[in-house]
C-alpha positions in Angstrom: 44.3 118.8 31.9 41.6 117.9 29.7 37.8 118.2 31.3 34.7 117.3 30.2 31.9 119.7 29.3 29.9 119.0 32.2 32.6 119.8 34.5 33.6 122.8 32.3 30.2 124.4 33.0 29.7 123.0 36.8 33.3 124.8 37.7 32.4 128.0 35.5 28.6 128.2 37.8 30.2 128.0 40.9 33.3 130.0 39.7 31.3 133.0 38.7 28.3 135.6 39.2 24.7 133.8 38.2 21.0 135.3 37.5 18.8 132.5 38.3 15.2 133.5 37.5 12.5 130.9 38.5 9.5 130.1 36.7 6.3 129.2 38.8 4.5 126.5 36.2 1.0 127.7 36.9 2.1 130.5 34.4 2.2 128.3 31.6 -1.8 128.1 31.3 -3.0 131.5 30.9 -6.7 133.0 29.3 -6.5 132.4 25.5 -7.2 135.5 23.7 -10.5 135.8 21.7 -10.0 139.5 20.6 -6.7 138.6 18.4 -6.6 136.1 15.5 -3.9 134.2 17.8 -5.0 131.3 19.7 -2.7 131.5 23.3 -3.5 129.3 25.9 -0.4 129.9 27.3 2.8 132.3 27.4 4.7 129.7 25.7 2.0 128.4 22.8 0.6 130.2 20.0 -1.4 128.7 17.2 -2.1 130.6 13.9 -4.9 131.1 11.9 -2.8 128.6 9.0 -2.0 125.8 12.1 1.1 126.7 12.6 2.1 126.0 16.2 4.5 128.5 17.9 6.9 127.3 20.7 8.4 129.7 22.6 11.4 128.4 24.3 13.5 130.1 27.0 16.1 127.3 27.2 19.5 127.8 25.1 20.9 125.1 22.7 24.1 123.7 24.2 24.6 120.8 22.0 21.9 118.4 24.2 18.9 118.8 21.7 16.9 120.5 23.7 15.0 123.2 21.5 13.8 119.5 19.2 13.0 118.0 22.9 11.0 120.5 24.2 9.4 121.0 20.8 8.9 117.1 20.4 7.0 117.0 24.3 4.5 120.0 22.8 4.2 118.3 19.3 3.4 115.5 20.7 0.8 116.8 23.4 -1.1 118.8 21.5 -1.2 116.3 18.8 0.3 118.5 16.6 1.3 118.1 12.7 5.0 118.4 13.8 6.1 120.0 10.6 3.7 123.0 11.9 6.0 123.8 14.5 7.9 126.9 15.0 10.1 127.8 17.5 10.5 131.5 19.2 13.6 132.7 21.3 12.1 133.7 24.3 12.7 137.4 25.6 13.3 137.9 29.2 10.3 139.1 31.3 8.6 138.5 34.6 7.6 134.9 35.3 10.0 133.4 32.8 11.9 130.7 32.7 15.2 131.5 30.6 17.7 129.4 33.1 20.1 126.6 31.1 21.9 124.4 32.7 22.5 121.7 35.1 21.0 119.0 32.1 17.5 120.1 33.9 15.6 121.5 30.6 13.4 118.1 29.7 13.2 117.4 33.3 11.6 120.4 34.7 9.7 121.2 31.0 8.4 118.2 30.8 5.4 118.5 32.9 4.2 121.9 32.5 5.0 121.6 28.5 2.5 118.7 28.5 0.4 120.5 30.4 0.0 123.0 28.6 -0.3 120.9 25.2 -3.1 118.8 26.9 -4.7 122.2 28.1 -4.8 123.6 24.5 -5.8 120.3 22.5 -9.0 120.0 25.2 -9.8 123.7 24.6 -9.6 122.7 20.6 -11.8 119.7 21.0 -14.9 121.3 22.8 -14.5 124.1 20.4 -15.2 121.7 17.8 -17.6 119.2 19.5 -19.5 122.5 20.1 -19.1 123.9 16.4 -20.8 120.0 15.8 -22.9 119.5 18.4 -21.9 116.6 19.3 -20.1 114.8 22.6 -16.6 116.1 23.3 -15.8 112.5 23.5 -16.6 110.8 20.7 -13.9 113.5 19.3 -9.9 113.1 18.7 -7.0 115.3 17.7 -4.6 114.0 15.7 -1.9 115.9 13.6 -2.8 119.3 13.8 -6.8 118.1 13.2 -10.1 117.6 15.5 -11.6 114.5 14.2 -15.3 113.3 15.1 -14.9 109.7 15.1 -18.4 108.7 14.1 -18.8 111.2 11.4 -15.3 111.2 10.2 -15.6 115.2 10.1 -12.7 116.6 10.3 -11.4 120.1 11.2 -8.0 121.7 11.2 -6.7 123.6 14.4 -6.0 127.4 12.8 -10.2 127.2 11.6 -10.5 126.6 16.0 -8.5 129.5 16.8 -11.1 131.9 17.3 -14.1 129.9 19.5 -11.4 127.9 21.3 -9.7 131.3 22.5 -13.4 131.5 23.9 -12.7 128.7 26.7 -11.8 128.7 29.8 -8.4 126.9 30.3 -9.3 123.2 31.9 -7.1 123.1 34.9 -6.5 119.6 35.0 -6.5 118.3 31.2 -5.6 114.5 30.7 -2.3 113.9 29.4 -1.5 111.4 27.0 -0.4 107.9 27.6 3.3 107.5 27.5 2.6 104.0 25.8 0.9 106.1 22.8 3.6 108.7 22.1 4.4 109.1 17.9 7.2 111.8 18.1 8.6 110.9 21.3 11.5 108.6 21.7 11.6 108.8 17.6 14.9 110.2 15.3 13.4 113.2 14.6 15.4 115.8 12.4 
């Protein structure tokens, strides 16, 4: 008898002994941390003093694409220079959400992975509307950079990390417009 993957994995689930950990989303947005020279504005998201943009993923790689997914839905929030992004193995601990399977990673990362994207690239515009003193509004991010539209200034996200880490963590930070996604829905190696 030949069977499919998904069946495969449904029959070995039910068939055997599981550890299902759950992950409660309001964990993703955390402090950031001004006494390091990390900017983490969540468990999941660190960015560098060079830009570089960890990912820490707790999902496994089981052919689907997942770890480029979840990556792509941060990349994309944050407005990240995608080329900038690394990706970390998470390590079990409390609060974490390591479970694969079911086809459910993009479906239950999505949000809270956008959240916490949106979180970080609002915390990364006021720091540099403040470093200007100018209107957080009249200011855009845009691969891996803070730009102030009127002035054309420019400023790149690891030169942020330390007065962003500053900021409160905006509990409700706008998401970006599907319509106006770059990475997503894009071949992406």
């Amino acid at each position: 008898m030949i069977t499919s993957r998904r069946n495969f994995l449904k029959t070995a689930a039910f068939g055997s002994a599981s550890l299902v950990i759950g992950f409660d989303g309001l964990h993703f947005l955390k402090g950031a941390n001004a006494e390091t020279n990390l900017f983490e504005p969540s468990n999941w998201i660190r960015i560098d003093a060079d830009g570089a943009v960890s990912l820490t993923i707790g999902k496994c790689e089981m052919g689907q694409g997942v770890r480029t997914s979840l990556a792509m839905i941060l990349a994309e929030e944050l407005e990240a220079d995608w080329t900038k992004i690394r990706l970390v193995q998470a390590k079990p601990s409390p609060g974490s959400d390591l479970g694969t399977g079911g086809s459910d990673s993009i479906v239950s990362m999505w949000k809270p992975l956008r959240q916490a994207g949106a979180a970080a690239r609002e915390m990364l515009i006021t720091a540099a509307a403040a470093r200007w003193k100018v209107d957080p509004s009249s200011c855009n991010a845009a691969r891996g950079e803070i730009i102030h539209r009127p002035s054309n200034q420019r400023v790149e996200y690891g030169s942020l990390i330390s007065d962003a880490a500053k900021l409160p963590v905006p509990n409700d930070p706008p998401l970006n417009n599907t319509s106006d996604f770059k990475i997503i829905g894009q071949r992406t190696a």
